[in-house]
C-alpha positions, 0 to 999 in steps of 0.5 A: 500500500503507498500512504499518501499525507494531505497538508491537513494533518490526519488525512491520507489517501491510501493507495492499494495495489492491485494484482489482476489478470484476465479474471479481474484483480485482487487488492488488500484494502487493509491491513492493521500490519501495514497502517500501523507500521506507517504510525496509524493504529486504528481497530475498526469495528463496522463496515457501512455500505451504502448506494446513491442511485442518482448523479449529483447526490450529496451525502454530508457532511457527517460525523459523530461526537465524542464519546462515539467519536469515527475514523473512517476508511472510505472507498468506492466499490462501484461507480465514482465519488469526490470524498470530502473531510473537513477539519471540526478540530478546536485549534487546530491549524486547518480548523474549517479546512476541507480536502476532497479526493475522486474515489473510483471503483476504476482507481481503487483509491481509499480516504483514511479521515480520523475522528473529528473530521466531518464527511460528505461526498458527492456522486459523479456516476449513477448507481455509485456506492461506498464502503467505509469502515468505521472505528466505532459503532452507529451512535444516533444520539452522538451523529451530528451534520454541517451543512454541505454548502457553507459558505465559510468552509467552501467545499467546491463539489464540482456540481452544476444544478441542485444536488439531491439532498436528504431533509437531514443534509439540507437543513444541517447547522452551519460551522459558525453555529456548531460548538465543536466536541473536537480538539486538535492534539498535533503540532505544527 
């Protein structure tokens, strides 16, 4: 696996290799071996899959707080996304900054997005999904939403027209409204 790191600290893109022939390809998609070896120690306890039937469908931006804080690895197993993270941490240098990446089931790519951070994506193919694990389990009472089209963080998603948007995504608090739980414990 190549470990990629974003200038937002905690992001990296992870880029599998793949082994094909004319039957198609194999790829480990993780390793706690690999990823602990490059200093990240995570123990994922739920996989989440889900499918977006229409182009332009925004999912986002999601997380959940403390104590049921998520790290996610996310990938696209059919179709084609832009993934997007978004720093909630309390002083930290890129608070508010976000970071997107196109995850395809063509390029294999995964987002590894630590907790604190706040998820969204948008679908560039119909009938596209995603897979994540997840660090901690669904907690309803922990799951909190920004809204995807706030002006002070800017997430340029590549769209043309409305988005397809659940009631939940669309009427999101915006960041100047959100009293983070999160805190930023790197350097500079």
């Amino acid at each position: 696996m190549k470990i990629e790191h974003f200038e937002i600290q905690g992001l990296f893109l992870i880029s599998p290799r793949r082994f094909g022939d004319e039957r198609g390809f194999f790829k480990e998609t993780w390793s706690r071996r690999v990823l602990s070896a490059a200093g990240i120690d995570l123990d994922f306890v739920q996989d989440n899959h889900s499918l977006s039937r229409q182009v332009g469908t925004i999912r986002g931006l999601h997380f959940q707080t403390p104590p049921h804080a998520q790290a996610k690895l996310v990938r696209c197993g059919r179709g084609r996304l832009f993934d997007v993270a978004v720093d909630l941490r309390k002083g930290s240098p890129t608070y508010g900054q976000w970071a997107g990446v196109e995850l395809s089931a063509e390029n294999g790519l995964q987002l590894l997005i630590p907790a604190g951070f706040a998820h969204g994506f948008v679908t560039r193919e119909p009938d596209t999904e995603i897979v994540y694990k997840c660090s901690d389990y669904y907690a309803p009472e922990c799951d909190g939403g920004i809204r995807w089209n706030d002006p002070d963080i800017g997430v340029d998603w590549g769209i043309s027209g409305a988005p397809v948007l659940s009631d939940k995504d669309a009427k999101a608090p915006f960041l100047k409204d959100f009293d983070s739980p999160f805190a930023w414990e790197g350097r500079e």
